[in-house]
C-alpha positions as CSV (number, residue, x, y, z in Angstrom):
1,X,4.1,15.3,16.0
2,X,7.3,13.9,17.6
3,X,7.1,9.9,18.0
4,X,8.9,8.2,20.7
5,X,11.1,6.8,18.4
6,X,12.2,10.1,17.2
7,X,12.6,11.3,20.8
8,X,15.1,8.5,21.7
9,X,18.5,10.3,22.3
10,X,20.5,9.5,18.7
11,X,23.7,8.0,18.9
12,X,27.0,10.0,20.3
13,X,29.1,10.5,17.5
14,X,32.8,11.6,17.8
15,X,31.5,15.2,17.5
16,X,28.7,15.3,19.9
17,X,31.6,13.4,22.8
18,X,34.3,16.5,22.0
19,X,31.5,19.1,22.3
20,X,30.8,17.3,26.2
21,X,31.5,20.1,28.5
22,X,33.6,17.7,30.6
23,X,35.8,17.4,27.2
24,X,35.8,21.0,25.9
25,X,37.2,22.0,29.6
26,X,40.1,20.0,28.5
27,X,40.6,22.4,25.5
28,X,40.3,19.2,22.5
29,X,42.0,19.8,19.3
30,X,41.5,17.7,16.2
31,X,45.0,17.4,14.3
32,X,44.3,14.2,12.0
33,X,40.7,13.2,10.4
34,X,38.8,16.2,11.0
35,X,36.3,14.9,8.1
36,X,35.2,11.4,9.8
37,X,34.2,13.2,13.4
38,X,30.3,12.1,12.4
39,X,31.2,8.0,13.1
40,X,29.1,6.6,15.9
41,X,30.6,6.1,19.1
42,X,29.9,2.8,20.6
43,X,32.0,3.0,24.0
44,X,34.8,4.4,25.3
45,X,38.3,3.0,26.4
46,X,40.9,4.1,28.5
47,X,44.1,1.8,26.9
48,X,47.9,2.8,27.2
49,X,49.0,-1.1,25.4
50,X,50.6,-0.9,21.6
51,X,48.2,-3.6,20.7
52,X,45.3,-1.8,21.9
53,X,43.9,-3.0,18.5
54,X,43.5,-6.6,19.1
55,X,40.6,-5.7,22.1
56,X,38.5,-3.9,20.1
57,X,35.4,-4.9,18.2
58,X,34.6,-1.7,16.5
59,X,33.1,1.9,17.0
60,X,35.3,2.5,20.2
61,X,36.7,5.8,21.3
62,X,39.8,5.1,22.9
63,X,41.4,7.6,25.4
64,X,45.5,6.9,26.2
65,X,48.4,9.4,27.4
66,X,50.4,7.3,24.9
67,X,53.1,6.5,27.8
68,X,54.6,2.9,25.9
69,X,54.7,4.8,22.7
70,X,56.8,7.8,23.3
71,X,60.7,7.7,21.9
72,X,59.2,4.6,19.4
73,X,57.9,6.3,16.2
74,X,57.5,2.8,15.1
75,X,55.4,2.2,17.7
76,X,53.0,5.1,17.3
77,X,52.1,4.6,13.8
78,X,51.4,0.7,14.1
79,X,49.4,2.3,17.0
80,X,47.2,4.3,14.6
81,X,47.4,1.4,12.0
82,X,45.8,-1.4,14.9
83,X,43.3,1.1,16.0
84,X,41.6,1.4,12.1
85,X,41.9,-2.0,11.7
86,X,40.2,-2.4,14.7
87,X,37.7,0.6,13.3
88,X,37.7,2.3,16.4
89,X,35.8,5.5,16.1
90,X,38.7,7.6,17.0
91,X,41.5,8.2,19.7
92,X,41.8,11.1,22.1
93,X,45.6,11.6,23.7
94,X,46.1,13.6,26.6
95,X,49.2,15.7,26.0
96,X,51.4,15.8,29.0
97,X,55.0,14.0,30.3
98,X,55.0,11.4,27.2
99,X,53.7,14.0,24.4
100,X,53.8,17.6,25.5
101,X,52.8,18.4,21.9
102,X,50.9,16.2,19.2
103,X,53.5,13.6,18.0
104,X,53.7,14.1,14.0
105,X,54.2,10.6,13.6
106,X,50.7,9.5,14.8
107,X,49.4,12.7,13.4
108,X,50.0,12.0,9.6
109,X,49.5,8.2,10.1
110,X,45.9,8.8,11.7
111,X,45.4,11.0,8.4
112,X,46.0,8.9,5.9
113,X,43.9,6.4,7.6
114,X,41.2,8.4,8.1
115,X,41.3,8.3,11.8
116,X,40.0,11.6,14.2
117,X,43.0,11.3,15.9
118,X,42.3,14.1,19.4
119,X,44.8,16.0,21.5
120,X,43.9,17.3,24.9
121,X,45.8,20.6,25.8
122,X,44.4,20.6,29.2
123,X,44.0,16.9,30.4
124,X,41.9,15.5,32.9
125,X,41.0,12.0,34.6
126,X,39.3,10.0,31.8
127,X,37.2,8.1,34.6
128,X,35.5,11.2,34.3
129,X,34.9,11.2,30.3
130,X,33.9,7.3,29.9
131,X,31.6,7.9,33.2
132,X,29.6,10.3,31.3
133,X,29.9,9.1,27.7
134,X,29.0,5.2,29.1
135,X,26.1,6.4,31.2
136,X,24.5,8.3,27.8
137,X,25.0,4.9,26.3
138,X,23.8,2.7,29.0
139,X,20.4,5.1,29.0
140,X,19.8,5.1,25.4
141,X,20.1,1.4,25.2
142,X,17.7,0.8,28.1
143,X,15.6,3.3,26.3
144,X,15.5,1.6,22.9
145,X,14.5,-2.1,24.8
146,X,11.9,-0.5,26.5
147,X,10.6,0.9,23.4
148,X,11.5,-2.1,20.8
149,X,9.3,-4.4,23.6
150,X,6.2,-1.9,23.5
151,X,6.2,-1.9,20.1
152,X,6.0,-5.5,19.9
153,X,3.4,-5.8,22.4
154,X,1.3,-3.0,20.7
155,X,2.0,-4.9,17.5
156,X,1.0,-8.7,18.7
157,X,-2.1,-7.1,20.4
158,X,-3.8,-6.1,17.2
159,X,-2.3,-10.0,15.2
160,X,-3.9,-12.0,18.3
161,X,-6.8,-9.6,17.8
162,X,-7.3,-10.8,14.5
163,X,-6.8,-6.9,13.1
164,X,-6.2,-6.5,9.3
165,X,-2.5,-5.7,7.4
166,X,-3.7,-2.4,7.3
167,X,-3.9,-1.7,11.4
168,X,-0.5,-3.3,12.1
169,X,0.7,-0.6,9.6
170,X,-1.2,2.5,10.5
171,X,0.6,1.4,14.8
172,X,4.3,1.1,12.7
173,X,3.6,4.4,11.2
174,X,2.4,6.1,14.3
175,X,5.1,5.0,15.9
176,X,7.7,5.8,12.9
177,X,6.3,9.5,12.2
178,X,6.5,8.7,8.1
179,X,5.3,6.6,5.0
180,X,5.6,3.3,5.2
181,X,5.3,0.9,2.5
182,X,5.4,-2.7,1.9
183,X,6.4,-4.3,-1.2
184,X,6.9,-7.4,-3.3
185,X,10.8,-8.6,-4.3
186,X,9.9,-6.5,-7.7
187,X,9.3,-3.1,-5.5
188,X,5.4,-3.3,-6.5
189,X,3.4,-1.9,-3.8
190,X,1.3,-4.1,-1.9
191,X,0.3,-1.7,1.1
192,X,1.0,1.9,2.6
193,X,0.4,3.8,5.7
194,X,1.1,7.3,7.1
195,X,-0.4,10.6,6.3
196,X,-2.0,10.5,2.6
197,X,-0.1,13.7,1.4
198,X,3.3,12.4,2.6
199,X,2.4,8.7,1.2
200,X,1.5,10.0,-2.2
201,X,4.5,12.2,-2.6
202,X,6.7,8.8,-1.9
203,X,4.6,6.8,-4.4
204,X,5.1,9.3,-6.8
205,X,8.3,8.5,-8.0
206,X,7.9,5.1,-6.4
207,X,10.0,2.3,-8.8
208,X,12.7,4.7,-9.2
209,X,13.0,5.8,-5.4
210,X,12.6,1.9,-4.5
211,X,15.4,0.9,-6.5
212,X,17.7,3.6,-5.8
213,X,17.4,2.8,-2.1
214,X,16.5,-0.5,-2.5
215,X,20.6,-1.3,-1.5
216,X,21.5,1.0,0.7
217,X,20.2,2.3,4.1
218,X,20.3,5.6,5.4
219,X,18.7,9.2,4.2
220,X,15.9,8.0,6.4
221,X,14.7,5.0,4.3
222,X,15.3,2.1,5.9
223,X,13.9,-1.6,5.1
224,X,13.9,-5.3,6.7
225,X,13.1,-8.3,5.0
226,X,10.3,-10.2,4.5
227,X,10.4,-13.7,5.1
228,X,10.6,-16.8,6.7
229,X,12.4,-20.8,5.9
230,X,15.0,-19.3,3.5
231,X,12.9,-17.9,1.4
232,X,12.4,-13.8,1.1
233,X,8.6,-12.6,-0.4
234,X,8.7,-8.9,0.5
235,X,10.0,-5.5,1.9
236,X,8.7,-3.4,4.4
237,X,10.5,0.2,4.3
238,X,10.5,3.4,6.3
239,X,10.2,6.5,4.2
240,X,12.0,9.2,5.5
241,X,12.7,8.3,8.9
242,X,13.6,11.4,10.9
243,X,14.8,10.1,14.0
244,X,17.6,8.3,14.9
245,X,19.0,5.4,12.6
246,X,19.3,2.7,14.8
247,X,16.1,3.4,16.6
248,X,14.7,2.9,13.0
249,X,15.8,-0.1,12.2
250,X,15.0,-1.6,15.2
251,X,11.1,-0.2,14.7
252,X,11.4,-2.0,11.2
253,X,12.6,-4.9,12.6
254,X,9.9,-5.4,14.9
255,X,7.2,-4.7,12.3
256,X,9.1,-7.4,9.6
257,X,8.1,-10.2,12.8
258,X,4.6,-8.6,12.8
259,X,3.9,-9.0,9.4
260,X,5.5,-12.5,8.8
261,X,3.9,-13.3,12.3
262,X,0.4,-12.4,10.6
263,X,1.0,-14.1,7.7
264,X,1.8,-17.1,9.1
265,X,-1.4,-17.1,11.5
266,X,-3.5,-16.7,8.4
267,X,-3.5,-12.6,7.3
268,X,-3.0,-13.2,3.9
269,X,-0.2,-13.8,1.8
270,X,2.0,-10.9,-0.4
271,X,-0.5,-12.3,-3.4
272,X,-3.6,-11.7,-1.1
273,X,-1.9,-8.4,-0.2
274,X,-1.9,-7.3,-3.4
275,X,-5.4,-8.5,-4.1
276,X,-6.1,-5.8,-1.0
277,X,-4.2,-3.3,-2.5
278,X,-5.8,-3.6,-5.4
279,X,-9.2,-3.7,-4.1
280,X,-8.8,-0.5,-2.1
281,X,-7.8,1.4,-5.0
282,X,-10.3,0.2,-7.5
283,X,-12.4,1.2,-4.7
284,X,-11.7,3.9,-4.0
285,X,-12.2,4.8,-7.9
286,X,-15.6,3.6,-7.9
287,X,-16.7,5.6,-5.1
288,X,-15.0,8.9,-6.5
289,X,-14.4,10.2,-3.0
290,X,-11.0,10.9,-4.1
291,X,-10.1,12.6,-7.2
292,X,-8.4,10.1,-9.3
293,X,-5.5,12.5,-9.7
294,X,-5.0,11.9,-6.2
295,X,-4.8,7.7,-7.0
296,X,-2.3,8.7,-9.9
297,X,0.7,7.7,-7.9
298,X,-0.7,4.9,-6.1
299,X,-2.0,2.9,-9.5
300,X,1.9,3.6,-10.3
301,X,2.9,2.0,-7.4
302,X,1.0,-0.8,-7.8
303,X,2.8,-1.6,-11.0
304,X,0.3,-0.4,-13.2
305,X,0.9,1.3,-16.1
306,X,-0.9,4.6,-16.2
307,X,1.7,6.6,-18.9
308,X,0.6,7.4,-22.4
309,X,-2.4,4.7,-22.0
310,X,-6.2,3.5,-22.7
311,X,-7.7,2.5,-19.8
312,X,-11.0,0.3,-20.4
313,X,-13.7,-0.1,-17.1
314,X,-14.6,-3.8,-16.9
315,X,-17.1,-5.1,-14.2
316,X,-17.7,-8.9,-14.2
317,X,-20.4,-10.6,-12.5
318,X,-20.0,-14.6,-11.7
319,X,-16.7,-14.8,-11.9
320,X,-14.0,-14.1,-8.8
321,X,-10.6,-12.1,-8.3
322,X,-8.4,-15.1,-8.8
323,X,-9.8,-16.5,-11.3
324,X,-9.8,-13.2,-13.4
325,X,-6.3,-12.4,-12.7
326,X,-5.5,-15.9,-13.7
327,X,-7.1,-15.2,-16.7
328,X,-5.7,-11.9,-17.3
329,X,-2.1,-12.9,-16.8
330,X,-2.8,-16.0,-19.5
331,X,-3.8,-13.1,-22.3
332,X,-0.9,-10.9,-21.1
333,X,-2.6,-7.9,-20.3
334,X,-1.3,-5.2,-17.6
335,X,-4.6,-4.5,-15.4
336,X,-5.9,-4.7,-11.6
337,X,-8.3,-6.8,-10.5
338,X,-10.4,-6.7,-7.3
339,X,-13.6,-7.7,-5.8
340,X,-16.1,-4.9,-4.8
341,X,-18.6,-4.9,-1.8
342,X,-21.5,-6.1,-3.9
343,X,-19.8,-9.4,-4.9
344,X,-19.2,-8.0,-8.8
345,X,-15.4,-8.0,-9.2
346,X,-13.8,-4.9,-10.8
347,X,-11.2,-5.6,-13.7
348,X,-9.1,-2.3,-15.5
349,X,-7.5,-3.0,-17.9
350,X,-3.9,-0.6,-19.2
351,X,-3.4,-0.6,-23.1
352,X,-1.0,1.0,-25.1
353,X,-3.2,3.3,-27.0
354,X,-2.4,1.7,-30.3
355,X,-4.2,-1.5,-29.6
356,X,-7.4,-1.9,-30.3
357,X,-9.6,-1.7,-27.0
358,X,-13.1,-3.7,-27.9
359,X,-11.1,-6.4,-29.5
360,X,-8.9,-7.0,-26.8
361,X,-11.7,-6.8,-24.0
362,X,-14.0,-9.2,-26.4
363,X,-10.8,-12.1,-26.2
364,X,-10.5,-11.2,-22.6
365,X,-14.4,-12.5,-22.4
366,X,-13.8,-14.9,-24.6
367,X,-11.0,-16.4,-22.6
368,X,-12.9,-16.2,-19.7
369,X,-15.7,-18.1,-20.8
370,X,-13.5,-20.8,-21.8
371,X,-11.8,-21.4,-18.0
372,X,-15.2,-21.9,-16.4
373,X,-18.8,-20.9,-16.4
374,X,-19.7,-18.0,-18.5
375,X,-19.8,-14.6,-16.1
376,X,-21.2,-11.2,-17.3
377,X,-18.7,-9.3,-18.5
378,X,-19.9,-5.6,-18.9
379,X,-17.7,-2.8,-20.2
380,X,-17.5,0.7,-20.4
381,X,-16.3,2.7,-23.2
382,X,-12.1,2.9,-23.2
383,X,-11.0,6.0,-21.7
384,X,-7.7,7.8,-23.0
385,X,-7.5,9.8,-20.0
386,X,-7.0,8.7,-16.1
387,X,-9.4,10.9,-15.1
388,X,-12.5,9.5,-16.6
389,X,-11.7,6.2,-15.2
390,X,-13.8,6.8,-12.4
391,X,-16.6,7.4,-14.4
392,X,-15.9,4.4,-16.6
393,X,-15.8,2.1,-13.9
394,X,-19.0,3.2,-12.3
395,X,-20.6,2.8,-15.7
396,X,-19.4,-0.4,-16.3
397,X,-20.9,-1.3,-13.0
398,X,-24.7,0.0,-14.1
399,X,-24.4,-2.2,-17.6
400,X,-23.5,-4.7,-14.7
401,X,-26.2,-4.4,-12.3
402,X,-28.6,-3.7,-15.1
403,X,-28.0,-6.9,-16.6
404,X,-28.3,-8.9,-13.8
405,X,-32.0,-6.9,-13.5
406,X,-32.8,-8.5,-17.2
407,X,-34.9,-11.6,-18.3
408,X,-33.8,-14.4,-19.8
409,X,-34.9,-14.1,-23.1
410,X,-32.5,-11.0,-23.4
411,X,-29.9,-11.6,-25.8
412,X,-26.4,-10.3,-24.6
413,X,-23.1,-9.8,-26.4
414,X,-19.8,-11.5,-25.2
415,X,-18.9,-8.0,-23.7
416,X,-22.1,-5.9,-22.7
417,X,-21.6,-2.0,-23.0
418,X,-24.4,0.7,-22.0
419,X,-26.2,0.3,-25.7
420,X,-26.9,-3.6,-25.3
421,X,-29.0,-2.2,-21.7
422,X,-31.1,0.1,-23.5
423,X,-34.1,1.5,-21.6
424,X,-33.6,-1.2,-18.5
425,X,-30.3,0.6,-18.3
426,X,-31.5,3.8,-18.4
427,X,-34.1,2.8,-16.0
428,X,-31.4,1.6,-13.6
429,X,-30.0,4.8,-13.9
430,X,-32.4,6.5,-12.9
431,X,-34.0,4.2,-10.3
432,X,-33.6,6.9,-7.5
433,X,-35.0,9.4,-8.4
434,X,-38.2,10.8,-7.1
435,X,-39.6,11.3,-10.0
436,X,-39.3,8.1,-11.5
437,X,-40.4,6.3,-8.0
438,X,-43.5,8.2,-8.3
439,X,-44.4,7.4,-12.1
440,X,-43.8,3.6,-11.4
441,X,-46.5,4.1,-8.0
442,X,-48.9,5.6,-10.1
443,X,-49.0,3.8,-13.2
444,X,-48.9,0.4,-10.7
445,X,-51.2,1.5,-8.5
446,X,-54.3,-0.5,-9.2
447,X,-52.8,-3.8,-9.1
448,X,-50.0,-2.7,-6.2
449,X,-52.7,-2.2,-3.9
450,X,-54.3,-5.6,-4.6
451,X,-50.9,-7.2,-4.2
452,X,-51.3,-9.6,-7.1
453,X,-48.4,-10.8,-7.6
454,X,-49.5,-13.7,-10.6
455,X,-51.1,-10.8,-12.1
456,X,-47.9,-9.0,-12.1
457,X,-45.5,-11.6,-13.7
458,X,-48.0,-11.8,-16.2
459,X,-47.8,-8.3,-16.9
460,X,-44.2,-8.5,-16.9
461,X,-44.2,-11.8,-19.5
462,X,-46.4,-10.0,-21.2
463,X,-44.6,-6.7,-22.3
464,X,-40.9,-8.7,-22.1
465,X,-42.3,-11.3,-24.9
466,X,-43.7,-8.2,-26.7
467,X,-47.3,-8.3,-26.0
468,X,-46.9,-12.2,-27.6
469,X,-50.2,-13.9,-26.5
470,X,-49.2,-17.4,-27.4
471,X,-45.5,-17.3,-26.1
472,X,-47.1,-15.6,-22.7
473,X,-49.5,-18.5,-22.2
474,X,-47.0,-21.2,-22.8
475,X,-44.7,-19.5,-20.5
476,X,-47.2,-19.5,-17.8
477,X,-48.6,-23.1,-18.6
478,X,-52.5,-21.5,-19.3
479,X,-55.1,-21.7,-22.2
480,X,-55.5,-18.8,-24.3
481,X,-58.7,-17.9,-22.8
482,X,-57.4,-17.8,-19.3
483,X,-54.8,-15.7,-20.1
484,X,-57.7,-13.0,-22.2
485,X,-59.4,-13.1,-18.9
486,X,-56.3,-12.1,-16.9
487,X,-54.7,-9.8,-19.0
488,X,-58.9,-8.3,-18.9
489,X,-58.2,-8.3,-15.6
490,X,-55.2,-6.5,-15.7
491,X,-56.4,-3.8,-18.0
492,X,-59.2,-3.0,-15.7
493,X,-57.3,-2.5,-12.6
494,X,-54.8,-0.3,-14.0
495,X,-57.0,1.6,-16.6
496,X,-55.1,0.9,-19.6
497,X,-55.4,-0.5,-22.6
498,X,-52.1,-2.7,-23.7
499,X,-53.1,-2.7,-27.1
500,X,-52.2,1.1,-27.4
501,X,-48.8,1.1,-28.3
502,X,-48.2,4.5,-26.0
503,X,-50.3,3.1,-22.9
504,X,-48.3,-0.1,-23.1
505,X,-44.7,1.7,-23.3
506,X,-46.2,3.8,-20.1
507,X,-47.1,0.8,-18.0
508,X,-43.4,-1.7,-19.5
509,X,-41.3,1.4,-18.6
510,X,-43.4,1.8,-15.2
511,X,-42.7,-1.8,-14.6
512,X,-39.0,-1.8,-15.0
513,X,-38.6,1.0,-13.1
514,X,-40.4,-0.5,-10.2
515,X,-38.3,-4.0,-10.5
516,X,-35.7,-2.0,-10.3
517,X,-36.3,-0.2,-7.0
518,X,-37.5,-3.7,-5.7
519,X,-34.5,-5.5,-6.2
């Protein structure tokens, strides 16, 4: 799809002017700096002074009959020399009375200078040449105003809107037609936009790409600064622009006073952005929509390292974002960190696969626990290979979740893995399917229907305390008889008997499973 950007009319370079038919009907002929006929062309001059030079301000095609330079070789090459001082784009002489044939003089100095130095064999009125050449100019400008201000207008609709980072850069990249990225002053990726394939390709090769463009412009990748006060926090850069230059760095421009604008008005600052960044991809590795192959050049981006490592699945529960990432930059180890939907906050840790995994995730805990209140941290098994992350993560998350599920009395390591979960965890597992919904109904039944609830935290103490008596009593502040009568009373209703070891597993796992689905 052509953007409007891309459709602007790209600059008139020295080529594009000689291959005017008003020009080629004068017959042009290059003699001097054929190579440099690709410069811009800013405007066009009709100027017969020897110190043309002095007028100019750069990028100017200058048209002469060269009538006060004829006779004076002198003159003609300190005519050449004034003009690239001046770094006029090049100068096109009309042969005729003063020069009937391309003076040698000018010829070789507008060589070694580098200067496309033109002869018309056929000349004709230059009013006729800059008319032309100035109206193209006049239009494109026009055209590239019109277009910087609807830009800006789209682009302060959606800040005043209160729209996310990641809407102002899906409008730049409409408007661009390629990838465009946003980074930190260390080339680490905060945000993207553009179509996924073309976007992945970029991030690829992303810290070597970003530095060899990182200080230059052209090839299409073009970048504006970040900033504001003196101070520079970021990049945004076109990848691959395909239209024309200027038009492009106008575009980024406009979007570099976006995103400052949005930042200033409370969108987040390049550490939030990468908290975002973060967040989308751990995300988006949780929900395994996209094959983490896919993510590969994205985690790269994103300053991860993903080469020759062990990646360990860490899910945390009270604890948040910042206050991990604070912690995992005080141990010194390379990970993301972001908060998922349910309020649990995702940590992944990148080790070199010589380090020992469940030691380093146990001082990560322990660490933790010491720079506030203890969280849950719960862990999945380290996995040597990206792909499994997914997996690990959403693992990770069930020890999580299944945790939270437990009772107090349950004793928990400093880092909880899948075997500290047991049967609640496989339970949790398992809590949707139909099978297991209908086991918990029908073992429940009798005292479901009744809707006893004090019967059924008694059952629950109960079975948690391991069919203890005297510790379910205390915990429910009755006599011993009282509790004989309920626990009677339980028995009847459900047609069990809790002293059979079997009948009592039945009715605990039962139990769990409907907690589970409750809550």
């Amino acid at each position: 799809m052509t953007t409007a950007l891309e459709s602007l009319e790209p600059a008139l370079s020295v080529r594009q002017v000689l291959g005017l038919e008003r020009v080629l009907a004068g017959e042009p002929e290059v003699v001097a700096g054929a190579d440099h006929l690709d410069r811009p062309v800013r405007w066009v001059h009709v100027a017969e002074a020897a110190d043309v030079g002095v007028m100019l301000s750069g990028g100017e095609m200058v048209l002469t009959t060269g009538v006060l330079l004829a006779g004076d070789e002198h003159k003609q090459a300190e005519y050449i020399r004034s003009l690239h001082r001046a770094e006029a784009a090049a100068v096109v002489l009309g042969l005729g009375r003063a020069f009937p044939a391309p003076p040698a003089v000018m010829r070789r100095t507008a060589e070694r200078c580098g200067l496309p130095l033109v002869v018309l064999h056929r000349p004709f009125p230059f009013a006729e040449l800059t008319e032309e050449v100035q109206s193209r100019l006049v239009r494109r400008k026009f055209a590239a105003v019109s277009l910087s201000e609807s830009v800006r207008t789209a682009l302060t609709g959606l800040i005043t809107g209160g729209a996310p980072l990641q809407a102002l850069l899906d409008e730049v990249a409409q408007h661009s037609g390629c990838p465009v990225v946003v980074t930190n002053l260390a080339h680490r990726v905060l945000a993207t936009a553009g179509e996924r394939p073309a976007v992945d390709d970029v991030l690829r090769d992303w810290e070597r790409i970003a530095r060899q463009a990182g200080g230059r412009q052209g090839d299409g990748w073009i970048r504006a600064e970040l900033g504001g006060r003196g101070e520079r926090w970021g990049r945004i850069v076109l990848c691959g622009f395909r239209g024309d230059t200027a038009a492009g760095r106008l575009l980024a421009d406009r979007a570099a006073e976006a995103l400052v604008l949005h930042r200033m008005l409370g969108g987040g600052s390049a550490a939030s952005w990468e908290e975002q960044s973060a967040q989308s991809l751990l995300t988006d590795l949780v929900r395994g929509a996209v094959p983490a192959r896919q993510l590969l050049p994205r985690a790269r981006a994103a300053g991860l390292p993903v080469n020759r490592r062990t990646f360990v699945p860490l899910v945390v529960r009270g604890a948040g974002p910042q206050r991990l990432d604070r912690v995992l930059r005080l141990v010194g180890l390379p990970g993301l960190v972001a908060g998922l939907a349910d309020g649990t906050t995702a940590v992944l840790l990148s080790l070199a696969r010589d380090q020992d995994a469940d030691a380093l995730a146990r001082h990560f805990a322990a660490r933790l626990r010491q720079e506030g209140p203890a969280p849950v941290v719960a862990a999945a098994a380290a996995r040597p290979d990206w792909d499994a992350v997914p997996a690990g993560l959403r693992e990770a998350r069930h020890v999580a979740d299944a945790v939270a599920d437990s009772s107090d009395a349950l004793e928990l390591p400093a880092v909880v893995r899948l075997k500290d979960v047991r049967l609640r965890g496989l339970v949790r597992l398992l809590r949707d399917d139909p099978h297991v919904q209908s086991f918990a109904e029908r073992e429940l039944d009798g005292l479901l229907r009744a809707a006893d609830d004090d019967l059924l935290a008694v059952l629950r103490t109960y079975l948690a305390t391991g069919r203890n008596k005297s510790r379910t009593a205390q915990l429910h502040h009755v006599s011993r008889p009282a509790l004989y009568r309920r626990l009677e009373a339980i028995q009847t209703r459900l047609g069990v008997d809790l002293d059979d070891f079997e009948q009592a597993a039945s009715v605990h796992i039962a139990l769990l499973a409907h907690d589970v689905q409750q809550g």
